[in-house]
N, C-alpha and C positions, 0 to 999 in steps of 0.2 A: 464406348458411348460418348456422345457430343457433351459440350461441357452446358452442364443446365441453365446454368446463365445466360449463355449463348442461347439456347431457347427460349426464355423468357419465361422457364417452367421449374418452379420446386419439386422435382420430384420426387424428394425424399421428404417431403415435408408437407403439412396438411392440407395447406393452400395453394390452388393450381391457379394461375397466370398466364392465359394463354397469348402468345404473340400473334402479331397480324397474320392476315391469311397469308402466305406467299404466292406468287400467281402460278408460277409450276407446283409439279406434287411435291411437297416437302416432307420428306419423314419423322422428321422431328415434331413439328405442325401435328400431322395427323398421329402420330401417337401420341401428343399432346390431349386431342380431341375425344381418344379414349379413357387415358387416363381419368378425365375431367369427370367422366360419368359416374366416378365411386366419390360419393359428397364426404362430407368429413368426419360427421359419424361414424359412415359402414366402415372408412379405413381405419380411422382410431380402432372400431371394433373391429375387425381382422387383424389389425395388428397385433393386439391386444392376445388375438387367441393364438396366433401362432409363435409369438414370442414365448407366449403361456407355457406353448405346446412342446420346446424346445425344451425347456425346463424340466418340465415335466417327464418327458423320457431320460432326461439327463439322470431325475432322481430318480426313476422307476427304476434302472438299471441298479444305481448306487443300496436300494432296497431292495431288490434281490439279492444281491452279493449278502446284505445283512442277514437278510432269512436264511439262505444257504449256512452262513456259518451259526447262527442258533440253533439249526436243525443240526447241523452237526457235533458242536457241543452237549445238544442235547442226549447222545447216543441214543435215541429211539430206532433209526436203522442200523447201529449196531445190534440191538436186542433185538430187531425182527429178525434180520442173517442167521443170526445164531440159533435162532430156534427153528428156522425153517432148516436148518443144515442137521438139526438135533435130530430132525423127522424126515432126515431121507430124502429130502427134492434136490434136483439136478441143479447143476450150477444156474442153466438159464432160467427154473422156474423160480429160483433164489432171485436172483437179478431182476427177472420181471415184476418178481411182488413188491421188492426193495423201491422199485423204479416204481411203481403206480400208489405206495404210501406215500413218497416223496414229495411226489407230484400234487396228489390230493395233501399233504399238508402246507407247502407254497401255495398253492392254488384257496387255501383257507385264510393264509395266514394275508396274504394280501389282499384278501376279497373287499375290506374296507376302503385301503386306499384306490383299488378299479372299479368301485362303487362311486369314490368319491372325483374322479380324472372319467370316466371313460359313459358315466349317467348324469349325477349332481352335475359336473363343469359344461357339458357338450348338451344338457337341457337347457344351463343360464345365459349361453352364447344362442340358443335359439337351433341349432342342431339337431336336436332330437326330439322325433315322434312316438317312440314306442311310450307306454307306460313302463313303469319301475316292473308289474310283474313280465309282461311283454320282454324287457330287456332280460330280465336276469333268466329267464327261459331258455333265450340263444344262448347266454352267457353258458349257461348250463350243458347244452350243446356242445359246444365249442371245446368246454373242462372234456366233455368226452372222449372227444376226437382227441384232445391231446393226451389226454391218458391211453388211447390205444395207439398215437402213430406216435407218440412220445416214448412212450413207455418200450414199444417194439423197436425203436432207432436206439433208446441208451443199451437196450438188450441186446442188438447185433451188435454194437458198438464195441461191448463189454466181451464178446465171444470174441472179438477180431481182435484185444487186446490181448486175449488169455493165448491165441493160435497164433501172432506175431508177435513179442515180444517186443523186439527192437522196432517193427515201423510198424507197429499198428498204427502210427500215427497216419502213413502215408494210402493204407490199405482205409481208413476207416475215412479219409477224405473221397474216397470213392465212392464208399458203399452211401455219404451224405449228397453226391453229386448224384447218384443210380436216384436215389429215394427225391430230390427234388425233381426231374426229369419225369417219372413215376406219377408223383402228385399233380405236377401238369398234365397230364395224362387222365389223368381219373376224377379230378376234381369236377370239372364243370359236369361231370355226368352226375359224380356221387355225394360230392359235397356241397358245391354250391347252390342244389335245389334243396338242400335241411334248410336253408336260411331264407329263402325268397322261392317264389312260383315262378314259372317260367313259361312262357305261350309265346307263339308264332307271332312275328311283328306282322298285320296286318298288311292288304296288299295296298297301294298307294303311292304317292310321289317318293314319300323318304325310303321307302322297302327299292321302289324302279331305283334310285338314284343310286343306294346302295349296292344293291345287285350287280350295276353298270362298274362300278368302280371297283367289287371283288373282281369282276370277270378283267378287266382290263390290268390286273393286277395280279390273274392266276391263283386268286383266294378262292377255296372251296365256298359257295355264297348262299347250300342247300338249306342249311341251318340259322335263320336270323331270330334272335329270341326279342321280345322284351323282356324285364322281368321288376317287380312291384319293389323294387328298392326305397320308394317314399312310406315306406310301413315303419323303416330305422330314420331315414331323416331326408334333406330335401337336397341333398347332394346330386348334381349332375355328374356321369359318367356312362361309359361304355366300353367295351372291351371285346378283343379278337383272342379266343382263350383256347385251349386244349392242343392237342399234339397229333395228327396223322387222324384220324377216324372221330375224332372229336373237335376235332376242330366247328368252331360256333363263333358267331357273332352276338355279342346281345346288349343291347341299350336299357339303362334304367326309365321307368315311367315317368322318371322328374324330367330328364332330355324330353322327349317326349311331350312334355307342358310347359317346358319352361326356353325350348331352343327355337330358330324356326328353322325350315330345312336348308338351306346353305351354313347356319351353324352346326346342325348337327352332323351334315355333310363331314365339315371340317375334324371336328370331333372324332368321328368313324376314320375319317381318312387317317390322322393322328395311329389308330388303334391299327390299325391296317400294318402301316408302316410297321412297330413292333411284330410283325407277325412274316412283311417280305424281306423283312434284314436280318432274321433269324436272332433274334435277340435275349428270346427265352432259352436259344441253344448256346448263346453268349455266354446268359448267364450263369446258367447250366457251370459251364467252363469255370466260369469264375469264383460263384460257388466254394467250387470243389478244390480251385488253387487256395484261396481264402479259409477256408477248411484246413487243407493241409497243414496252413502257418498258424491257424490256431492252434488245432491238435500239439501240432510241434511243440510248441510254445506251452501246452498244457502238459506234459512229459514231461518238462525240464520242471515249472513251477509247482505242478501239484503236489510233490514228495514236500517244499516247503509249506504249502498251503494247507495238507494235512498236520504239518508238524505245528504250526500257529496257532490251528484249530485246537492243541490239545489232545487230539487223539490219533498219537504216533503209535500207541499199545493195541488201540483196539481196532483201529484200519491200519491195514499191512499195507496196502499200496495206491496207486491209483486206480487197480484193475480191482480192488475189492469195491461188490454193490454197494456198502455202508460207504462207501468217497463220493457218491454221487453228488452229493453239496458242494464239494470242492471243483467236480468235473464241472457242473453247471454252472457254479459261483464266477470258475475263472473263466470260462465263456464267455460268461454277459457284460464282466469286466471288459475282456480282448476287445468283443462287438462295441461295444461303448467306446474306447481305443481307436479303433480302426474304422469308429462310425466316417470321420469325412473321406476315405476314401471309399468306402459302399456309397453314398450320396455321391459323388461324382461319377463312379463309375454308373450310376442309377440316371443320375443328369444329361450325363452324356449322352446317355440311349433315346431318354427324353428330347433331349432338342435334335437328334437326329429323327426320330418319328415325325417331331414337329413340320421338317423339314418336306419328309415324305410327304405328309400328310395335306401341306401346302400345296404341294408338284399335284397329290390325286386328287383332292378334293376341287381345286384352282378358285377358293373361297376367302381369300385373303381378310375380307371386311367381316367374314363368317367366323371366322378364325379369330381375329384380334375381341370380335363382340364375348364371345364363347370363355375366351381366357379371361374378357370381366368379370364374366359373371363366376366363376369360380373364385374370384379376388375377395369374394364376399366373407370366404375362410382362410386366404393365401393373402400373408404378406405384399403388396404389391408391387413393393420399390427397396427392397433389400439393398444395405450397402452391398458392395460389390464380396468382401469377405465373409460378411453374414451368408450369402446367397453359394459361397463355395465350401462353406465350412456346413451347414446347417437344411442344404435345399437340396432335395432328391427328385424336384422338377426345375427347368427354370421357372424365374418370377413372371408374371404378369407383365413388370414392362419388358422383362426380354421378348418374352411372345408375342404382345403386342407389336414391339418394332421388327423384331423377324416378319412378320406378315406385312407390315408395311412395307420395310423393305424388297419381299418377293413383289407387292404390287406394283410398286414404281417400276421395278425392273421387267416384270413378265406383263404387265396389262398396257395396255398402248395407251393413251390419251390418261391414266387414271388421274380419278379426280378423289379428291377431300371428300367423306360424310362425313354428317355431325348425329352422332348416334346418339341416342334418348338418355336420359340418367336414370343408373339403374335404381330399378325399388328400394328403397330401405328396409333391411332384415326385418 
């Protein structure tokens, strides 16, 4: 990045200065001219929520780890093991019951503080539409679903420990890479219609433009959804989801009200890209490497981590169901760990779609408008180590100037717009 001064633009800073026009197209200039459109309010309050936001999973993590070990001091899943074992149930039906009290007492004990981060904070930033009973409905939802594909993953998990000994670790990074592959698979048929309605995107300019751009792109383009995403909040997205036969397109109703068609274009295009560069097969991969070094990592640690806990006598191992606190506890540890490189490798993908998505959409002004309007919740001028350590997309001005930059280079004569300033939240 050019040095801001050189610009004539604070860009990290609340007050934007824009310098003279240049007479050729200048990229500095014109991502100058978008920047400009986020007043000083909306940024202060985007900054505000996602610095918030940072924190906030920092501690959400650090408070799991805490419950895990409460729960396991508490020996309540030692006293359930022991009496289902007293009455004859097979190891897995032991494990699964272990695994869905577990779950439901995490899922209780923190319901407060995801009441107070994920309703109270995401209502005060202007976020969210649901009511308190509306949300905690999905919420409710949601505790389901992970009590059955929760509850079924530490169960196979817990078999593959008892059948390998020495690498369950490496066998059980598998069976976590099979099951996210799986879930892309099934999801947009079976889960993501529990939370939103989904109908045919009407026919029209944005449906032809789309269509034009699957087909040139060899995207299956039978399936274009909308779906009523402004029922949780006024967030813009879209997305190219499923795997072989499920493969779908589907844009929220906020795009839809809130983009016009060369943004949303761009948008689509973005989404596309993740879907011709195979990137859910990436991560798939990735996944499952990342898995592996957890697991690993949880085999050597968990024999201390139960011993910490207090109950070296009444959990024998890491393979006993009553360890599931320790199994989960040092997980969410690891994942917090090894958050900045999940976020890069997550960025990465991202500003390569971006790229795609430039090439199919060829909406460059469409593009940089579209990354404002999301700035409304994103950070938009991250320092450079904030934005490596902390961003699992690039910032707003990376996007912004990435699109400028494609203009200058691929549009022949481009010229400077001076795009509207955006609404105040």
């Amino acid at each position: 990045m050019r040095n801001p001064g050189a610009m004539g633009l604070a860009l990290a800073g609340a007050t934007l200065a824009l310098p003279a026009r240049a007479a050729a197209f200048d990229v500095d200039h014109a991502t100058a001219l978008y920047l400009a459109t986020l007043g000083p309010a909306a940024r202060a309050r985007s900054d505000a929520y996602f610095d918030g936001r940072v924190w906030i999973d920092i501690v959400s993590s650090l408070l799991t780890v805490l419950v895990c070990w409460m729960i396991l001091r508490s020996g309540v899943l030692v006293r359930c093991r022991d009496a289902l074992r007293r009455s004859g149930y097979r190891p897995w039906m032991v494990m699964l019951t272990v695994s869905v009290l577990f779950l439901v007492c995490l899922t209780l004990i923190v319901l407060p503080w995801t009441i107070l981060i994920d309703f109270v904070r995401e209502r005060r930033f202007g976020l969210m539409n649901q009511s308190f009973g509306g949300w905690l409905g999905q919420q409710a939802i949601a505790a389901l679903l992970t009590l059955i594909l929760g509850g079924g993953l530490l169960t196979v998990i817990n078999a593959v420990m008892r059948m390998f000994p020495r690498h369950w670790w490496l066998v059980g990074a598998g069976v976590v890479g099979l099951c996210v592959a799986l879930l892309g698979l099934v999801a947009p048929v079976f889960i993501t219609p529990l939370f939103n309605t989904y109908t045919e995107l009407p026919a029209g300019p944005l449906r032809t433009r789309i269509g034009a751009m699957a087909a040139a792109n060899a995207i299956p383009a039978e399936n274009i959804y909308q779906f009523d995403a402004s029922r949780q909040s006024n967030r813009i997205s879209a997305n190219v989801s499923g795997l072989g036969p499920t493969v779908r397109i589907s844009l929220t109703d906020n795009m839809l009200k809130q983009t016009t068609v060369p943004e949303a274009a761009a948008i689509v295009g973005h989404e596309m890209g993740h879907y011709v560069l195979g990137h859910v097969w990436r991560d798939v991969v990735f996944v499952t490497l990342l898995s592996a070094l957890e697991l690993w990592l949880l085999a050597k640690l968990g024999p201390m981590a139960i011993a910490l806990g207090g109950r070296r006598r009444a959990v024998r191992g890491i393979d006993d169901p009553a360890a599931l606190p320790v199994l989960v506890g040092v997980l969410t540890g690891l994942s917090l760990l090894f958050l900045p490189i999940t976020n890069t490798q997550t960025r990465l993908a991202e500003s390569e779609a971006d790229a795609f998505g430039l090439n199919a959409a060829r909406e460059p002004d469409g593009f940089a408008a579209s990354a404002m309007k999301v700035s409304t919740y994103r950070k938009i001028a991250p320092p450079a180590i904030e934005e490596a350590l902390f961003y699992d997309h690039p910032s707003g001005l990376t996007r912004v100037r990435m699109a400028m930059q494609w203009k200058k280079d691929h549009v022949p004569g481009a010229k400077e717009v001076t795009p509207p300033p955006l609404p105040n939240p």
